[in-house]
C-alpha positions as CSV (number, residue, x, y, z in Angstrom):
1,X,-37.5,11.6,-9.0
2,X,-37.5,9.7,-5.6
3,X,-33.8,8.1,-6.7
4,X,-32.6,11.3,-7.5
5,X,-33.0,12.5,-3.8
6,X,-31.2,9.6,-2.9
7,X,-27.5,11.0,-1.4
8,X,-26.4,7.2,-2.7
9,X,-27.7,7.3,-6.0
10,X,-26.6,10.8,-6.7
11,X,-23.4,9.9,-5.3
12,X,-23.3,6.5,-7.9
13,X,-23.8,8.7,-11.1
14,X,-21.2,11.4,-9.6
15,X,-18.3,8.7,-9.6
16,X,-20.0,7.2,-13.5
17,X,-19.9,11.1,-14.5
18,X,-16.1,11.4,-13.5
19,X,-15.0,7.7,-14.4
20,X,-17.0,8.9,-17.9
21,X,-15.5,12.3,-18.1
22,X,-11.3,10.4,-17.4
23,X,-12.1,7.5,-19.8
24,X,-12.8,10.2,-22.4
25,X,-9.4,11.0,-22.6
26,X,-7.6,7.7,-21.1
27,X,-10.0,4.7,-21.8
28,X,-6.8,2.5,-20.0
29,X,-8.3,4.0,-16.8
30,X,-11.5,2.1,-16.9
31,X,-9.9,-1.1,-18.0
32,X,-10.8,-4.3,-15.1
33,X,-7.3,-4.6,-14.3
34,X,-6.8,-0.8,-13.4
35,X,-10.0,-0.4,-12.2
36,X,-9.3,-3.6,-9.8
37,X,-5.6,-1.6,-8.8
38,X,-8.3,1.2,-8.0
39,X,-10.1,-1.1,-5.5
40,X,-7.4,-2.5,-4.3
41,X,-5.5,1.0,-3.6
42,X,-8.7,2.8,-1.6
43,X,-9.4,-0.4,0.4
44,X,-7.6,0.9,3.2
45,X,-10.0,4.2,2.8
46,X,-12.7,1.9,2.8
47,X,-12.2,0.2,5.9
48,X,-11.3,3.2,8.1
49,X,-14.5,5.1,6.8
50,X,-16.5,2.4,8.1
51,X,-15.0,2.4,11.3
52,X,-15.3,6.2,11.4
53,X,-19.0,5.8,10.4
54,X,-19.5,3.9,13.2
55,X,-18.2,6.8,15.3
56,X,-19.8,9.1,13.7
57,X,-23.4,7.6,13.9
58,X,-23.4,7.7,17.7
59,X,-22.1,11.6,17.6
60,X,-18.5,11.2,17.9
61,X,-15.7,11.9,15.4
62,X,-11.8,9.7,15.8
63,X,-9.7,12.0,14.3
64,X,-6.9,9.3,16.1
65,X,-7.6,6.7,13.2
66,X,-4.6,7.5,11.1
67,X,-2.3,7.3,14.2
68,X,-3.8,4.3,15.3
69,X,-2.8,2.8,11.9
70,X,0.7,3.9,12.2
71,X,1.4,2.7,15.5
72,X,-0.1,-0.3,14.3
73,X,2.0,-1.0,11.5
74,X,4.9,-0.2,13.4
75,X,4.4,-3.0,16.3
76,X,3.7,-4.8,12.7
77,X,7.2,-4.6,11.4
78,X,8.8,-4.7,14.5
79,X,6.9,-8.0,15.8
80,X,7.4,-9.1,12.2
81,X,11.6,-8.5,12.4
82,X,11.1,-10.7,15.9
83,X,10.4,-13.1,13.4
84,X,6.4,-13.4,15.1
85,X,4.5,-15.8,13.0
86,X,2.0,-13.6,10.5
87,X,-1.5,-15.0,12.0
88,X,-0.2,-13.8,15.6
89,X,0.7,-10.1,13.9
90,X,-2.7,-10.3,12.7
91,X,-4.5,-10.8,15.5
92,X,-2.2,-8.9,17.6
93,X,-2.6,-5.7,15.6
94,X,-6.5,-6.0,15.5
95,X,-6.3,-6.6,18.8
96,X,-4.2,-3.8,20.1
97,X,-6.0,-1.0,17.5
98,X,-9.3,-2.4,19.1
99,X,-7.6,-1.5,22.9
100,X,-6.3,2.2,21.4
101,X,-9.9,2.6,20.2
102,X,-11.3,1.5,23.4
103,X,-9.0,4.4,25.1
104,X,-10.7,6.6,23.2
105,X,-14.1,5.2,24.0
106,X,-13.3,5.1,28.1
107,X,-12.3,8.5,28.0
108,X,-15.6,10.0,26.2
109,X,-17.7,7.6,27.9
110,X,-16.5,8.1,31.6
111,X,-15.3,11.2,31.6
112,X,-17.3,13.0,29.0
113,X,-14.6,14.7,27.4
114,X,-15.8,15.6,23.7
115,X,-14.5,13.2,21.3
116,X,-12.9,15.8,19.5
117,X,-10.5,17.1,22.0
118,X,-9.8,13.4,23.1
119,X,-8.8,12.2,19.8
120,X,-6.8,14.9,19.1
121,X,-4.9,14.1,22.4
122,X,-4.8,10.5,21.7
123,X,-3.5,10.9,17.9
124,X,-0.5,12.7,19.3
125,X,0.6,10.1,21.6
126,X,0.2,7.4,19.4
127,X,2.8,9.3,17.0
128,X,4.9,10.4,19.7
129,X,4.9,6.0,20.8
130,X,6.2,4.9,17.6
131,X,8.8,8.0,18.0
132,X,9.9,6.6,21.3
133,X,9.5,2.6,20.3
134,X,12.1,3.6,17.2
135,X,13.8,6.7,18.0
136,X,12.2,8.1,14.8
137,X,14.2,5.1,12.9
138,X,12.4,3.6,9.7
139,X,11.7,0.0,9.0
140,X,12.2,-0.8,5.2
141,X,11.7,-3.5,2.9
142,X,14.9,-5.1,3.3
143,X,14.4,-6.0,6.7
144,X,10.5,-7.3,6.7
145,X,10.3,-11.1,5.5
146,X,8.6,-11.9,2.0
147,X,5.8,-13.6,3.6
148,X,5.1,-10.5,5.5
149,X,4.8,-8.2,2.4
150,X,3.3,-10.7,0.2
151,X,-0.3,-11.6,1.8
152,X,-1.6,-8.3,1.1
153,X,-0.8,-8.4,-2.9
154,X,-1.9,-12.5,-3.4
155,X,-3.9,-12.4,-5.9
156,X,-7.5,-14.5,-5.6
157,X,-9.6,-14.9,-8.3
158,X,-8.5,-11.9,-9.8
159,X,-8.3,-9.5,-6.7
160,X,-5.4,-8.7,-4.1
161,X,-6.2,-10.0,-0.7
162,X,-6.3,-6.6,0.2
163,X,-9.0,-5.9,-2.0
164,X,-10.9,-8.8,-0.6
165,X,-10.1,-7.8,2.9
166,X,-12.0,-4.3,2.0
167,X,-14.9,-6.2,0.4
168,X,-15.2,-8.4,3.9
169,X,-15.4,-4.9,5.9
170,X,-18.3,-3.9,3.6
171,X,-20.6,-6.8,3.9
172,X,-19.5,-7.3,7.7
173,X,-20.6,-3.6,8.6
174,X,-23.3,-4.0,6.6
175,X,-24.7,-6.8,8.3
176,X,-23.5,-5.2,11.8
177,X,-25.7,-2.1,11.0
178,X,-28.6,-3.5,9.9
179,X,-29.2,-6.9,11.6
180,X,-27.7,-6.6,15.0
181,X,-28.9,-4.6,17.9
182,X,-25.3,-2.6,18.3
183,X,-26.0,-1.5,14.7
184,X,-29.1,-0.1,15.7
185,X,-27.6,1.2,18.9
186,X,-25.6,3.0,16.7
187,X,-28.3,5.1,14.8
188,X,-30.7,5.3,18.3
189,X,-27.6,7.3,20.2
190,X,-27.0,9.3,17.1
191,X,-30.3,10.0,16.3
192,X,-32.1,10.5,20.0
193,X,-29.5,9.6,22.7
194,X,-32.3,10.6,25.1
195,X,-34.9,8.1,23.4
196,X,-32.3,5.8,23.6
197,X,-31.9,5.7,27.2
198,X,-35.7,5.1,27.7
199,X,-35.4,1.9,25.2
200,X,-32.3,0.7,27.8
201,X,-29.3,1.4,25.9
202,X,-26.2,2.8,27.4
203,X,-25.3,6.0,25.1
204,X,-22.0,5.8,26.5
205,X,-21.2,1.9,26.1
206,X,-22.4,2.3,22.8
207,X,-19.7,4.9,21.9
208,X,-17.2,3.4,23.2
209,X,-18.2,0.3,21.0
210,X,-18.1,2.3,18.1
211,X,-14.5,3.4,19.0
212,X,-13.1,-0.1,19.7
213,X,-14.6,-1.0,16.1
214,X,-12.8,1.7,14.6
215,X,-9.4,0.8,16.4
216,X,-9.7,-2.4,15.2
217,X,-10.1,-2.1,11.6
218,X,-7.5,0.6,12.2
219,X,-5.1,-1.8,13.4
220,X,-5.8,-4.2,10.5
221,X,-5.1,-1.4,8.1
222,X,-1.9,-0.8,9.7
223,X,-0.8,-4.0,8.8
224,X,-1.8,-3.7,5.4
225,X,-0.2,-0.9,4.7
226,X,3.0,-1.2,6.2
227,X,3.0,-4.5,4.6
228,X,1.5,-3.5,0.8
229,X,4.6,0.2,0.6
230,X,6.7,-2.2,2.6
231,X,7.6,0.8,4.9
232,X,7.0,1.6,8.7
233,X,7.9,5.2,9.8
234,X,6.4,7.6,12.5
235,X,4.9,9.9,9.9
236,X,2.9,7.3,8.0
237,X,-0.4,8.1,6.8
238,X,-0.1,11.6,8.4
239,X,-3.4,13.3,7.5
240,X,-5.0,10.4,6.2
241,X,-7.7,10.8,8.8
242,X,-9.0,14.1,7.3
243,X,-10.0,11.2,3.7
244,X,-11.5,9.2,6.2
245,X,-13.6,11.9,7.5
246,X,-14.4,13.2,3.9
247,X,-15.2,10.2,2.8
248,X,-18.3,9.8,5.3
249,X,-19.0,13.0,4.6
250,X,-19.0,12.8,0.5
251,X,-20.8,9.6,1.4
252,X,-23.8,11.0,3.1
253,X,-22.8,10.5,6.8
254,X,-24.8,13.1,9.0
255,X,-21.9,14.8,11.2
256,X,-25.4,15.5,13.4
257,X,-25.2,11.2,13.8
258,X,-28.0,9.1,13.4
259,X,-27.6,8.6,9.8
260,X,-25.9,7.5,7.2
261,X,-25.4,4.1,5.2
262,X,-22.9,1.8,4.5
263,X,-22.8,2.1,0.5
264,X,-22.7,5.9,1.3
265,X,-19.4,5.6,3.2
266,X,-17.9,3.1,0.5
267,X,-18.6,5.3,-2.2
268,X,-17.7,8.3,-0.4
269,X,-14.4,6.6,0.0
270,X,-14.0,5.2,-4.0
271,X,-15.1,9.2,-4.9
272,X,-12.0,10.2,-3.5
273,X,-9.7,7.4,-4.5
274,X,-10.8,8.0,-7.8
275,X,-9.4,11.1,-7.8
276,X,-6.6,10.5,-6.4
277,X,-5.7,7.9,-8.5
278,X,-6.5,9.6,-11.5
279,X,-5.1,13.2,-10.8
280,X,-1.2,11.8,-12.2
281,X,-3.2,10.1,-15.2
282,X,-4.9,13.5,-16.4
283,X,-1.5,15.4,-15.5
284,X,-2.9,17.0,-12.2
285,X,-0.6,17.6,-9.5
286,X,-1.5,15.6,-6.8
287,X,-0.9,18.2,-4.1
288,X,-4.4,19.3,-5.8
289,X,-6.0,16.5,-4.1
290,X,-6.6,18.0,-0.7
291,X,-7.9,21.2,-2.3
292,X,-10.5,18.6,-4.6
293,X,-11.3,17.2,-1.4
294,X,-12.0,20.2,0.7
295,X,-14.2,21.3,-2.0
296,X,-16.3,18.1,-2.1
297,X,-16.6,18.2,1.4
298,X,-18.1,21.8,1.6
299,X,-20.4,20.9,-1.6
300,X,-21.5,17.6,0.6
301,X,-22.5,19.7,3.4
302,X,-24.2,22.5,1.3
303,X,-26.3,19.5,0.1
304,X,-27.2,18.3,3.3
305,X,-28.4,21.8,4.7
306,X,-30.2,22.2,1.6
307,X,-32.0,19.0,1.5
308,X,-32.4,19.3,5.7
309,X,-34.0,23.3,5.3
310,X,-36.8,22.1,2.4
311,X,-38.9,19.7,4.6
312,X,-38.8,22.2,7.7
313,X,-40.1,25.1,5.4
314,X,-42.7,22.5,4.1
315,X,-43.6,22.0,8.0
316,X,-43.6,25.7,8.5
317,X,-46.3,26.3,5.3
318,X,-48.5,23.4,6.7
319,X,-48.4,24.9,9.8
320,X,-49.3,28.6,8.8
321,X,-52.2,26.8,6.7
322,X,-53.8,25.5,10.0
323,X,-53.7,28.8,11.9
């Protein structure tokens, strides 16, 4: 009974349930290969809900991720026409998605503007830069270099690099949360800022770390995408940041901060890309995804009000028993 009130093993045998309940009528869609096409397709999901998980664990929310990602791909394609080797473009996007992030960060942190309303700002201009770098032009396949578009489909041993990119972001967070002291800054600010500042960490550093880490995988995922749809427009990804957010939610990520897990997020994020990649197979139109979505995120927080409101009643009992 104890795994059952487990958000991640209740999430685990929610995504077996709806892999069970498409392979009844299309066993193609459980196959390895399309199964691998499913990874490979919500890795970029994957690595901007651990970024936002980050965020969210200290009390904060980037609703600027998707933005960042665009403008990321864009300097992408554009360095990438200027015929800039691929490792600079690399470290050049990750590098400039960690300094959008740290905007972000400098603006809660020393101004103590809710993260909300700054990232809100902050995801307009970043749309309205790539309209002003391009004049609203698009950048297409034609004119990005085969090397460029490749690396993200190469297969190794069986996976996409993208795939194994998404993998690396998993076992990286996952040892950033649990063995270093900014991962457990991360979960002290969220959970008791106050306590936090008695134990000597900065609440406000520590946000602003958490936004820098989020810009940066959202500058990495900017490359891949542009690279992978071998496309770069001002519009790209628009609204993608409300998955990220449902993802951590799905996946068990307190809104409140201070908790949450890394296999939560990740399967928070394959939930969703799940459905999404399976709503054409079972004849769904996909326009029903964001209505799917919503729903699971409303059901996600019912569940976490209802699991938070049984202890305190527990607490109240015990407490009417000693008086």
């Amino acid at each position: 009974m104890s795994l059952l009130k487990s958000r991640e093993t209740i999430l685990a045998l929610a995504i077996l349930a709806l892999l069970a309940a498409i392979a009844s009528r299309f066993p193609g869609f459980v196959a390895p290969r399309n199964l691998a096409r499913v990874l490979t397709d919500t890795s970029p999901l994957i690595l901007l809900a651990l970024g936002q998980m980050a965020v969210i664990l200290t009390k904060c929310i980037d609703l600027s991720v998707a933005a960042n990602l665009a403008l990321c791909g864009m300097v992408a394609a554009l360095m990438n026409g200027a015929g800039v080797p691929l490792p600079l473009i690399l470290l050049a996007v990750v590098l400039l998605g960690a300094a959008l992030g740290a905007v972000n960060g400098l603006l809660v942190w020393r101004l103590g503007i809710p993260s909300i309303v700054v990232t809100l700002g902050t995801m307009t201009i970043y749309r309205g830069s790539i309209f002003l770098m391009t004049g609203g032009a698009w950048i297409n396949a034609h004119q990005m270099s085969d090397a460029f578009k490749a690396f993200p489909r190469t297969v190794v041993l069986g996976l996409p690099v993208m795939a194994w990119i998404g993998l690396a972001g998993i076992a990286a967070m996952a040892l950033l949360l649990t063995r270093t002291p900014l991962g457990r800054a991360f979960h002290a600010v969220g959970g008791n800022p106050h306590a936090a500042v008695y134990t000597g960490i900065s609440v406000g550093r520590t946000q602003c770390a958490a936004f820098v880490l989020s810009g940066a995988l959202a500058g990495l995922t900017g490359y891949l995408w542009v690279a992978r749809y071998a496309v770069a427009y001002v519009d790209i990804a628009a609204g993608f940041e409300l998955d990220v957010v449902a993802a951590c939610v799905i996946g068990g990520i307190a809104i409140a901060g201070g908790a949450g897990t890394v296999a939560g997020a990740v399967m928070g994020a394959l939930f969703l890309g799940i459905i999404k990649n399976a709503l054409p197979v079972v004849g769904i139109s996909p326009f029903w995804q964001m209505a799917i979505s919503g729903s699971a995120i409303l059901l996600a927080i019912a569940f976490n009000a209802a699991s938070r409101r049984d202890p305190g009643r527990i607490i109240l009992k015990q407490a009417e028993h000693r008086t």
